[in-house]
Structures are given as structure tokens and as C-alpha cells.
C-alpha positions in Angstrom: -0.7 28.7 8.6 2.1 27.5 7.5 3.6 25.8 10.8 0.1 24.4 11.0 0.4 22.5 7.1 4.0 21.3 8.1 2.6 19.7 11.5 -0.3 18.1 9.5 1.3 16.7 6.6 4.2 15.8 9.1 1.7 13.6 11.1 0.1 11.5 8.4 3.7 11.1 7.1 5.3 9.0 9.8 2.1 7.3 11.0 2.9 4.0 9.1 6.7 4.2 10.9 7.2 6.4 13.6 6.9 5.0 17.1 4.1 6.4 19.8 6.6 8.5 21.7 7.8 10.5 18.5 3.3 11.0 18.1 3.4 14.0 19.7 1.5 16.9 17.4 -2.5 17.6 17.7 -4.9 17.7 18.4 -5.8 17.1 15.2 -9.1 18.4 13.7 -10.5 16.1 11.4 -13.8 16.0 9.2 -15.3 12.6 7.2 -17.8 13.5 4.5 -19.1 12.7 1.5 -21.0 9.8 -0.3 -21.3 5.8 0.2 -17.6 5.2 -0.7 -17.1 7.5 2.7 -19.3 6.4 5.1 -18.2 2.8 4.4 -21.6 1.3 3.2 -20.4 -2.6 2.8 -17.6 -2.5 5.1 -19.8 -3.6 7.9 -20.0 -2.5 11.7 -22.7 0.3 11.2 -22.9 3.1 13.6 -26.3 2.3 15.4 -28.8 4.3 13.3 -27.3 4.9 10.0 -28.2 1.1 9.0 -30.3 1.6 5.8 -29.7 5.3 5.3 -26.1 7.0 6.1 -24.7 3.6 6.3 -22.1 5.1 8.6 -19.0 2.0 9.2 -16.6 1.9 12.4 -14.6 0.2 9.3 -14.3 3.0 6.6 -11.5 4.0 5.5 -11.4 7.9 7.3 -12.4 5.8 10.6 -9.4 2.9 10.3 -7.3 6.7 9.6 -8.1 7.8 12.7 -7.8 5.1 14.6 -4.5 4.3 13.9 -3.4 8.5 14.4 -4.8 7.4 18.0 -3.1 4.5 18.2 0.3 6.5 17.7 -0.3 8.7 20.6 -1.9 12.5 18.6 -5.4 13.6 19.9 -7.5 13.5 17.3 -11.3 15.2 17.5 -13.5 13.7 14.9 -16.1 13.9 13.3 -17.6 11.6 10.8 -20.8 13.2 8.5 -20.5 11.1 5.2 -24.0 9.9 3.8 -24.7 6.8 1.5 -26.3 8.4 -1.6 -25.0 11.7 -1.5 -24.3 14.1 -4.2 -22.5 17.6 -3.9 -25.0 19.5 -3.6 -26.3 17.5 -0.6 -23.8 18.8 1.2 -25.3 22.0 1.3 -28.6 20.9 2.8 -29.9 18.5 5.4 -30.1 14.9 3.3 -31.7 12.0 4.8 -32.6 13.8 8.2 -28.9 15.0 9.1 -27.7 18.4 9.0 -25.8 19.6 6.1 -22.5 17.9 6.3 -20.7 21.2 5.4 -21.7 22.3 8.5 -19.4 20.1 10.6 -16.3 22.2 8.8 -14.9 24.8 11.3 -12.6 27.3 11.7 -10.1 25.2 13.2 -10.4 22.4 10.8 -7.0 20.6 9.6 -7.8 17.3 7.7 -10.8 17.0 5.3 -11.4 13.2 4.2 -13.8 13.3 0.9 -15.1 10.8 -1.2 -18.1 12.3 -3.1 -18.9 12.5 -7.2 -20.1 9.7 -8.2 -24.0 10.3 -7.2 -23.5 13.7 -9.6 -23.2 11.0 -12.2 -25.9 8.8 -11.4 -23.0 5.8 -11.3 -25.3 3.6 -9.2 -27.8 3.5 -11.1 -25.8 2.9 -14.3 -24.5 -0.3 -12.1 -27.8 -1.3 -11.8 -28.3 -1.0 -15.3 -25.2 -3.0 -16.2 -26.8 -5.7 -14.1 -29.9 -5.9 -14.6 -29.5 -5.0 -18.9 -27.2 -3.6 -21.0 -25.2 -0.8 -20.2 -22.9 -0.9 -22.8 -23.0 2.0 -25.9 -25.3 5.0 -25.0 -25.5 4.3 -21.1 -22.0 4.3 -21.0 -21.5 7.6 -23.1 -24.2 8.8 -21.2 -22.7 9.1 -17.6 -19.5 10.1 -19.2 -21.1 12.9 -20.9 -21.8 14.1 -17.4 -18.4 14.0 -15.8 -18.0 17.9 -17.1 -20.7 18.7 -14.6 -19.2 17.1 -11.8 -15.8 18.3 -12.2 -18.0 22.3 -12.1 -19.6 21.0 -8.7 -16.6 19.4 -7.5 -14.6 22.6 -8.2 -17.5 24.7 -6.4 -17.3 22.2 -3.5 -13.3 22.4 -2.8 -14.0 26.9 -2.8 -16.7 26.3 -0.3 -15.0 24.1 2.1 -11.7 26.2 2.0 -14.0 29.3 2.9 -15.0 27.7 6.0 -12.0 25.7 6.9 -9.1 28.2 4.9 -6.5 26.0 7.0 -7.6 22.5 6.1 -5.9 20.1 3.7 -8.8 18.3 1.4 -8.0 15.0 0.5 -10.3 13.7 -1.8 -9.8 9.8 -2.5 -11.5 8.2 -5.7 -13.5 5.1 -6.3 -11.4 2.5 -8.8 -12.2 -0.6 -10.6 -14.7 -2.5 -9.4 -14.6 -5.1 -12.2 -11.9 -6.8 -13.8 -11.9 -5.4 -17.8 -10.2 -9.0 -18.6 -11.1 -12.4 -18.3 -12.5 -14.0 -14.7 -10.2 -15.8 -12.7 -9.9 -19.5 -12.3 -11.7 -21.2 -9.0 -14.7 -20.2 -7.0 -16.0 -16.2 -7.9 -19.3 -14.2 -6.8 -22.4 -14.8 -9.0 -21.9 -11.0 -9.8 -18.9 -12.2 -12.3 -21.2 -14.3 -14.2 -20.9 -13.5 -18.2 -24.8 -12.9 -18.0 -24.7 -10.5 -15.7 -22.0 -8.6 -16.6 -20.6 -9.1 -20.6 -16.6 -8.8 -21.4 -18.2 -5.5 -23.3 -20.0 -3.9 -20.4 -16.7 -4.8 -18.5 -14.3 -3.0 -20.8 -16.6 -0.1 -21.0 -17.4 0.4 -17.5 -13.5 0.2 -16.9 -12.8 3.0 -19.5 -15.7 4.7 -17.8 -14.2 4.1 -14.3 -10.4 5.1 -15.8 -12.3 8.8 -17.2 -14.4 9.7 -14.0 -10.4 9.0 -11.6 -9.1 11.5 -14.4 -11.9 13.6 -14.3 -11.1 13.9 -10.5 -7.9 14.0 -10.5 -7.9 16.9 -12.6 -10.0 19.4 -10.7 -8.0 18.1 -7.8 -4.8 19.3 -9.5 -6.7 22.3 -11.0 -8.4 23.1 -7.2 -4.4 23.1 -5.5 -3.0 25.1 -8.1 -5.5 27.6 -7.6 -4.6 27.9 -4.2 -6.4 25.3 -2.0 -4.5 23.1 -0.3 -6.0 19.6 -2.0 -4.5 16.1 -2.4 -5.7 13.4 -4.5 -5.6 9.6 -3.1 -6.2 7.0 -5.8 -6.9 3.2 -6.6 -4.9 3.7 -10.2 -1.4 4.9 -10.5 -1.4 8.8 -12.3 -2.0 8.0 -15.6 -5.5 7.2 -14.3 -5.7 3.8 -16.5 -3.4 1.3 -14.0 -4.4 -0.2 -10.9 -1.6 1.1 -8.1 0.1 -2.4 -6.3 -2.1 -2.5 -3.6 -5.4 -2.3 -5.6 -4.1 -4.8 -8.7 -5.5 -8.0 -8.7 -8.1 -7.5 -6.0 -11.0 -6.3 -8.0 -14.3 -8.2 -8.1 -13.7 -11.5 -10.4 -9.3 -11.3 -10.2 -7.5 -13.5 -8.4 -6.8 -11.9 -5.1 -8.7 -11.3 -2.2 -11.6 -9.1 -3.2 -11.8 -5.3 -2.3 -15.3 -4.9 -3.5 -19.1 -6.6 -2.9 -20.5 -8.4 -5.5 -24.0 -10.7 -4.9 -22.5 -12.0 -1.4 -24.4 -8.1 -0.2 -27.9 -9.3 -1.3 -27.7 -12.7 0.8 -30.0 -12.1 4.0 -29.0 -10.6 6.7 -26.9 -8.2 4.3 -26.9 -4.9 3.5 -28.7 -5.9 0.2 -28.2 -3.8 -3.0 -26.9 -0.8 -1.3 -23.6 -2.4 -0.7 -23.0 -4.0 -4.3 -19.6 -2.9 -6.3 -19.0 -0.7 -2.9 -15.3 -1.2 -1.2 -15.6 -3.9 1.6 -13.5 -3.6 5.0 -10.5 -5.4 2.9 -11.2 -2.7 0.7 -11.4 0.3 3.2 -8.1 -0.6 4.9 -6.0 -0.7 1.5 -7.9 3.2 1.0 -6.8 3.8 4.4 -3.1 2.7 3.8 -3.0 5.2 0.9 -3.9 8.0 2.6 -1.4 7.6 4.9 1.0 6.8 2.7 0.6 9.4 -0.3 -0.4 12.1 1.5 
């Protein structure tokens, strides 16, 4: 087991630097699962099928991973079960006409790539309500007051993927900052950063929100390794959970650099429509991506 961690940790390590003849470990066993922020729903290039349910993108983060472990000459077998709307315990059970996706965990499993939570929370739907009202006060302390049950299910998920992949490293990433918490930058900016739509207050409270549930996840993460499962943790903020790392800063919806998230540009037609709002767009997966590889 322990050759095996060495060889997988070693292979995501050099990825970014190490030229295709020094690729030479695999095949590598990986697994995709997990909620919209894993399947990619906004990132474009849906696989054929999954358009208005799974939202399954060629251009999600775990994809562009394995792509570029290709590109570097290791074998890599696939597979890629994440579902838009899921919450942990749809993992369990067949959700939107797909088989449980803990079912596509074997034996022989090395990489896990997870992005689920936030459904547990009903963060969507507080979005929505940010938009469309006022989410600010009660809403706000609301989903926060659920972020104790998540980490429980969370916790429960890490044990049952470990039982049926005991060799696999889990790396959960997280979901960052969708809004800026300050004021909007200067020039052209999605309708979404409109003061009606979203107020400074619901801004600065759905960032403190945002800063609790990477904590929140961070912790069982830390809590989940200690315990005894191999887990990593890949984040948008730095790891005091309240700072935007270098390659996120600045590229949250209304900032000044290129955008990493939808805003209102998703509902124009021929879009993915409100699905895709305040979800990480290809810009977005590819900076996810060049965390993994370079954190874990």
C-alpha cells in the first residue's frame, strides 16, 4: 500500500514539470464524482446525454486532470459519475436515472476527485434567493446552521468510500467565492453584479457564508486524514479559509480579472440557463485543475 501512495502522489507531483519520458507509472485508477461543481455544469462541452440533468463537461476540472496525466505519457482508466444536483446521500442510490455513483469505486481504485456538500445545504437555492430577494439575516444564518450536518454526512461519506477503495487518495476540492464581498469593478460587468440584484450586504454575507462552509470542509477533511483515510483538501482560499489563493484572487464574478464563474451571460439562449449561474466556467475549471496538480 504504501509503494502504491508513493507512485500516486509521485504522479500528480511532477505532472506540471516532468517531461513525457520520465511519465512512466500507471495505470492509474481514477474516479470523478460528486455534485454540479464536479461534473462541470457551465463549463460547456456536455457529454451527449447529460445536457439538462448530470451536466457531465469534457471541460471540468477532474477531466482537464486527466487529460493532461495522458498527455504526459501514464495510462489512466477513468471514469467520470458526478451529477449536477447531488447531495451525499445521492451517492448511495441511483439519482437522476444513473446508478449510484459509489458504485463506480473499486478495489483497485487510486485517485478519488470529489466535489459534493453544498446541495446538503440547499446553497442553490439560497442563491436563488439572494437573487431573486433578500437573502441577507435569517437565510444566511440559516444554511450556516446546517453546515454541522454536512460535515456528519461528509465524514460518513470519506468511511464509505475508503471501505470500498481502502487504497485510494480522496481529494475533495471546495467551491470559493463566487462574488466579490467589495465594491464592483470599473468597465463592462454581468447584469448578475447589478446592486439590485445582489446588495453590498447580501455580498458580504454570502462571502462569510462561503469563507464558513471551505472551513467547514476543510476540517472534516483534516479530521477524515487524521483518522486514518488518506484525504487531501484542494481549495480556492489560502488555509485560513477567508483569502482567495493567487490563482482565484481577482477573478470572482464583478473583480477585475477574467471571470471564473457564470453570472446572467448562462440564462441568454442557447445556454445552459439557471443551472449554470454562480457555477465555475471552463476558465474556472482549469485554475481547479492546476490546483490539484499542484497541491496535491
Amino acid at each position: 500500500m504504501k509503494r502504491l501512495l508513493v507512485a500516486v502522489t509521485a504522479t500528480f507531483a511532477v505532472l506540471a514539470t516532468a517531461p513525457a519520458a520520465n511519465a512512466t507509472i500507471g495505470p492509474l485508477h481514477v474516479v470523478a464524482m460528486g455534485d454540479s461543481y464536479a461534473s462541470g455544469t457551465g463549463a460547456g462541452d456536455y457529454e451527449p446525454g447529460t445536457e439538462g440533468n448530470c451536466w457531465r463537461s469534457v471541460n471540468s476540472y477532474s477531466e482537464q486532470i486527466v487529460a493532461r496525466v495522458r498527455a504526459r505519457g501514464t495510462s489512466v482508466q477513468f471514469t467520470n459519475v458526478s451529477c449536477s444536483g447531488a447531495a451525499t446521500s445521492d451517492l448511495y442510490k441511483e439519482f437522476l436515472g444513473e446508478a449510484s455513483q459509489l458504485d463506480a469505486l473499486q478495489v483497485d481504485t487510486n485517485i478519488v476527485l470529489l466535489t459534493i456538500g453544498t446541495n446538503d445545504i440547499g446553497y442553490a437555492a439560497y442563491g436563488g434567493l439572494c437573487v431573486q430577494a433578500d437573502c441577507s439575516g435569517a437565510p444566511t444564518q440559516a444554511v450556516a446552521a446546517k453546515l454541522p450536518d454536512m460535515a456528519k454526512n461528509l465524514a460518513q461519506l470519506f468511511k464509505d468510500i475508503h471501505a470500498r477503495s481502502p487504497h485510494a487518495r480522496i481529494v475533495l476540492s471546495a467551491y470559493g467565492s463566487q462574488l466579490t464581498a467589495g465594491a464592483n469593478a470599473d468597465g463592462k460587468l454581468d447584469p448578475i453584479c447589478d446592486d439590485g440584484v445582489f446588495s453590498p450586504q447580501e455580498r458580504t454575507q454570502g462571502n462569510a457564508l462561503a469563507s464558513q462552509l471551505d472551513k467547514t470542509l476543510r476540517d472534516t477533511t483534516s479530521q477524515a486524514r487524521y483518522a486514518g483515510i488518506d484525504t487531501a483538501f484542494v481549495s480556492e482560499y489560502t488555509a485560513d479559509s477567508t483569502h482567495l489563493n493567487a490563482v482565484f484572487a481577482g477573478h470572482s464574478l464583478c473583480q477585475a480579472g477574467t471571470p471564473f464563474y457564470r453570472g446572467f451571460d448562462a440564462l441568454a439562449p442557447g445556454q445552459e440557463g439557471p443551472d449554470a449561474v454562480l457555477h465555475l466556467n471552463k476558465d474556472g475549471h482549469a485554475a481547479l485543475a492546476d490546483l490539484v496538480l499542484s497541491q496535491v
